[in-house]
C-alpha positions in Angstrom: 136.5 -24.6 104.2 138.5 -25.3 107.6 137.6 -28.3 109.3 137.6 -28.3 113.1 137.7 -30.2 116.4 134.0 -28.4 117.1 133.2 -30.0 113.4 134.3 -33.2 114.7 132.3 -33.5 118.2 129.5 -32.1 116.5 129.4 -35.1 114.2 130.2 -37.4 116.7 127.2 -36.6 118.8 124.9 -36.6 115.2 126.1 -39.8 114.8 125.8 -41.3 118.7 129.3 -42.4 118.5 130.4 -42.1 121.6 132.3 -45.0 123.8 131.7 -47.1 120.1 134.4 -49.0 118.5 134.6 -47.4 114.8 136.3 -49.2 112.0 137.1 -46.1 110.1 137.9 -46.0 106.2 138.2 -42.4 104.8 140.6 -39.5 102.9 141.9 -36.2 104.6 140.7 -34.5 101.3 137.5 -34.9 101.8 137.8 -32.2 105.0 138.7 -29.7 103.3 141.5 -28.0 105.7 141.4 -30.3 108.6 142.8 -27.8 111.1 145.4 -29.7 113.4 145.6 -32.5 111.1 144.6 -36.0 111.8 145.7 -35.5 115.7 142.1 -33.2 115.7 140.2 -36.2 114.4 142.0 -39.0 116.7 142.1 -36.4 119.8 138.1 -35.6 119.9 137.0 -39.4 119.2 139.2 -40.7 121.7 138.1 -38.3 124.2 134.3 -39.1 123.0 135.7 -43.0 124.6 135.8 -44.7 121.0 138.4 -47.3 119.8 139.5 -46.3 116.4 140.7 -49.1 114.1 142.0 -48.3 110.5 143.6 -50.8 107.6 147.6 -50.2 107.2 148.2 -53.0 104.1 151.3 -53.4 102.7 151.0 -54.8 99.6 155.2 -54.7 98.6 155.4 -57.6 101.4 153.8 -60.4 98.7 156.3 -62.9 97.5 155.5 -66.0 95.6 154.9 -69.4 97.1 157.9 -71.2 98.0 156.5 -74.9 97.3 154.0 -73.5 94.6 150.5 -72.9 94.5 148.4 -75.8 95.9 145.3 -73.9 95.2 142.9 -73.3 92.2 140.6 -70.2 91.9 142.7 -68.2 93.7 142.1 -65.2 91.6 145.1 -65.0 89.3 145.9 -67.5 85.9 149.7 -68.4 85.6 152.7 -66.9 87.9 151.8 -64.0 90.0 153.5 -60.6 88.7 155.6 -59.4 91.9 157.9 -56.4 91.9 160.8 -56.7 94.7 159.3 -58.1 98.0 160.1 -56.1 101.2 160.1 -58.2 104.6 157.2 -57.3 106.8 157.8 -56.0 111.1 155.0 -55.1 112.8 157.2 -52.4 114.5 157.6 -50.5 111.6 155.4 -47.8 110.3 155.3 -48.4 106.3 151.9 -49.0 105.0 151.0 -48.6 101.0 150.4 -45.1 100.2 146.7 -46.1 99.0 145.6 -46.4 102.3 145.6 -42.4 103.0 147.0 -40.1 105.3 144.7 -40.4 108.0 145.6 -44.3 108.1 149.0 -42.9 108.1 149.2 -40.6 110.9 147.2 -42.7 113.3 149.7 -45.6 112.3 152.5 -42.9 113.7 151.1 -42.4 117.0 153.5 -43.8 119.8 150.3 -45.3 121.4 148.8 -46.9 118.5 148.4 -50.9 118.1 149.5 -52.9 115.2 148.6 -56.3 114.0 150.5 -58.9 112.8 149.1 -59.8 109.3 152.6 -59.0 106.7 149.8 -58.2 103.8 146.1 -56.8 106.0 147.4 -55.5 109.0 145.4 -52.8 111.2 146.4 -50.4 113.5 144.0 -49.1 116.5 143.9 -46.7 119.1 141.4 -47.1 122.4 140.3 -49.1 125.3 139.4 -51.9 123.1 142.3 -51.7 120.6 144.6 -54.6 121.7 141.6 -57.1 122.2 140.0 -56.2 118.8 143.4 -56.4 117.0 144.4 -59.9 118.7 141.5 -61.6 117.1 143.2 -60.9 113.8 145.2 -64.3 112.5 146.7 -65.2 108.7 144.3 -67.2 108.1 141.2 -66.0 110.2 142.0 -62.4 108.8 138.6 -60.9 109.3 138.3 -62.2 113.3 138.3 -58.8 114.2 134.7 -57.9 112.7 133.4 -61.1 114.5 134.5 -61.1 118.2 132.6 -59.2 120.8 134.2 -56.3 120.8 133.0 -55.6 117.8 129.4 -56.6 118.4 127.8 -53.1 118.6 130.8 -51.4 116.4 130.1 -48.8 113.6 131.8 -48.4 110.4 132.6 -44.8 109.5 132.8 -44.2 105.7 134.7 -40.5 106.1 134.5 -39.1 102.4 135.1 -42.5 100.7 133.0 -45.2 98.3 132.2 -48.4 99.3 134.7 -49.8 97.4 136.8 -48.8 100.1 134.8 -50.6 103.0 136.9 -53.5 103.7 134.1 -55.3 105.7 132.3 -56.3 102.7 135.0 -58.9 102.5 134.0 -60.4 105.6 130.6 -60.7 104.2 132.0 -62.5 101.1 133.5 -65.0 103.8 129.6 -65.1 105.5 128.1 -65.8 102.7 130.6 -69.1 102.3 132.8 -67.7 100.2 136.4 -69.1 100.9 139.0 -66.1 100.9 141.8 -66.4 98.5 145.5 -66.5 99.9 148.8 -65.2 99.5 152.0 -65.7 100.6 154.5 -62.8 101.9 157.9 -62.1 103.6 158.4 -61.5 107.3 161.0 -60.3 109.7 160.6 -63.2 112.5 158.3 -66.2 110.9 160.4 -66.0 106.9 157.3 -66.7 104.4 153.9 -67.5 105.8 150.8 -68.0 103.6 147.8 -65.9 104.4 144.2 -65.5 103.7 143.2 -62.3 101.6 140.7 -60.4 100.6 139.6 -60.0 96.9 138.4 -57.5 94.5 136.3 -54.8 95.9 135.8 -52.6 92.5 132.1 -53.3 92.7 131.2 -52.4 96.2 129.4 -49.8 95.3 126.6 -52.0 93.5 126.0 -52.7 97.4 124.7 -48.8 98.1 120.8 -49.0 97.5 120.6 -52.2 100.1 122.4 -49.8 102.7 120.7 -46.3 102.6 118.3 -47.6 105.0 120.9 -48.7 107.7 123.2 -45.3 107.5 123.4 -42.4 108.9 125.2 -39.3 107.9 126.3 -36.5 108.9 128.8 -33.3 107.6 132.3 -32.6 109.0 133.5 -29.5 107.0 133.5 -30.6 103.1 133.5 -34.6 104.3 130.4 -36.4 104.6 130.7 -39.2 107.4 128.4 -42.3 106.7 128.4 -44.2 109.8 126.9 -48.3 109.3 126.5 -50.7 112.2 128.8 -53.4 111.2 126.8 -57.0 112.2 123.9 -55.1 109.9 126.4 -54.1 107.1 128.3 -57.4 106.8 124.8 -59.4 107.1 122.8 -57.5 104.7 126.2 -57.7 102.0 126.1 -61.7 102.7 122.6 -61.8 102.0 123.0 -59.9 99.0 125.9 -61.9 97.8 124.4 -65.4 98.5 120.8 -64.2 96.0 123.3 -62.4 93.1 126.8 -63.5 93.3 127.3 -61.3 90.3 126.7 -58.1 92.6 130.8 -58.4 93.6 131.9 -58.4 90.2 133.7 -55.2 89.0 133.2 -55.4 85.2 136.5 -56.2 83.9 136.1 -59.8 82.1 139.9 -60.1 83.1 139.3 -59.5 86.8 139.9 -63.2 87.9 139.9 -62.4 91.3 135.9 -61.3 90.9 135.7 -64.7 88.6 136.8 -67.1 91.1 135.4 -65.3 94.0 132.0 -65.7 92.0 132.5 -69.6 91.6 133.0 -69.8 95.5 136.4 -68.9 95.7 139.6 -71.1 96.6 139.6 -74.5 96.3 142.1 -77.0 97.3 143.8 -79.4 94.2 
C-alpha cells in the first residue's frame, strides 16, 4: 500500500490537528510506501500550521563521571559499561539509529531546530519550535512538555507502542519521581552531568488507562494515535503514584525500573 500526502491531510483533519504542536514518536514502516518519504509527512503538517517536535538521542555521547558517582539508585550497580564516547555538537546531525528514519530525516532539514541536551536532545520544525526546544535544560530535561507552548499539544503515536512515548517519563517526574542522571561528552562545555530518563519497557501496561483519551485514525498501513499531552502525562502520574509497579518492565535485573520504583536518585 502507498501512502500519500492525501493520506496525510486526511488524517490530520480526523484528528483536528491543525495549527497544534505534535510531539511525534513513530516508524516509516508502519506506512507502508510513504510516497515522497518523510518530506510528505513534514510538508502537509507544516502546511496544516503544526510545530513538529521529534527525539534525536544519542546514546554513544555517555562517558563516565569524572569525580565519580555521588548518587545512589541511579539505576545501575557497580561501574557503568561504556563503549567509546563520541563528543556531542548540536550542529551535527548524528542521532542513534533507534530513533527511526522519520526522526532522521526531519533532523536533516536545513530549517529544523535542535536542542542542546548531549544524551535527549530534540529537533523541531514550526512556528513554535525554538520556544518549545529552549525550555529544554540538563537538568530540567522534560521543560518542554511543561511550558505553555505545549499546553494544548498532542502526542502522535504513528505506528509505535507506548514504550516508545517518551512523555511518560515526564509523568514519572510528576508523580515525584527524581530522574536518574548521566554524565556525557560535549564539543563546547567538556563533560556535563545530565538528568535522564529511565526504563520505559513497561509503558505499555499504561494502554487501558488511555483508550478513553485517544483518538485514531489510519494513514496507509500506520495507525496514528493522537493523546493530548497535559491528559497523558497526568493520567500516567496518577497511575504511577497508586501502583509504582505499573513502570516496571519484568526483568528482576532491570535496576533502572528498581530504583525508579523506590523514588529514584538520591543524593549520598
Amino acid at each position: 500500500m502507498t501512502t500519500t500526502q492525501s493520506d496525510v491531510q486526511h488524517a490530520i483533519k480526523a484528528l483536528a490537528l491543525e495549527n497544534k504542536v505534535l510531539f511525534v514518536h513513530s516508524s516509516i514502516r508502519s506506512f507502508g510506501h510513504l510516497d515522497g518519504g518523510p518530506d510528505t509527512l513534514f510538508d502537509a503538517l507544516l502546511e496544516a500550521g503544526c510545530t513538529l517536535v521529534v527525539p534525536t538521542f544519542n546514546y554513544d555521547t555517555l562517558c563516565l563521571p569524572p569525580n565519580g558517582d555521588p548518587y545512589r539508585q541511579n539505576g545501575y550497580r557497580g561501574e557503568l559499561q561504556l563503549e567509546d564516547t563520541v563528543t556531542f555538537c548540536g550542529d551535527e546531525n548524528r542521532l542513534e539509529p533507534s530513533m527511526g528514519a522519520i526522526s532522521k530525516a526531519l533532523l536533516h532539514r536545513p530549517d529544523r531546530i535542535r536542542s542542546t541536551h548531549p544524551i535527549c536532545s530534540y529537533a523541531a520544525l514550526g512556528p513554535h519550535a525554538e520556544a518549545i526546544l529552549s525550555k529544554q535544560t540538563n537538568d530540567d530535561i522534560y521543560g518542554l512538555y511543561a511550558c505553555d507552548e505545549a499546553k494544548e499539544a498532542l502526542v502522535i503515536s504513528m505506528g509505535v507502542p507506548l514504550t516508545t512515548i517518551t512523555p511518560i517519563h515526564y509523568a514519572e517526574q510528576l508523580a515525584g519521581r527524581n530522574l536518574l542522571r548521566r554524565w556525557a561528552k560535549t564539543f563546547t562545555r567538556g563533560i556535563v552531568e545530565t538528568s535522564v530518563g529511565s526504563c520505559s519497557e513497561g509503558f505499555n501496561k499504561f494502554a487501558p488507562l488511555l483508550t478513553e483519551i485517544s483518538q485514531q485514525a489510519k494513514v496507509g498501513h500506520s495507525t496514528w494515535t493522537a493523546y493530548p499531552l497535559q491528559t497523558l502525562v497526568q493520567t500516567c502520574a496518577n497511575a504511577i503514584k497508586t501502583t509504582p509497579t505499573i513502570t516496571h518492565c519484568g526483568d528482576e535485573k532491570c535496576y533502572r525500573c528498581a530504583d525508579m520504583e523506590k523514588g529514584g536518585l538520591v543524593k549520598v
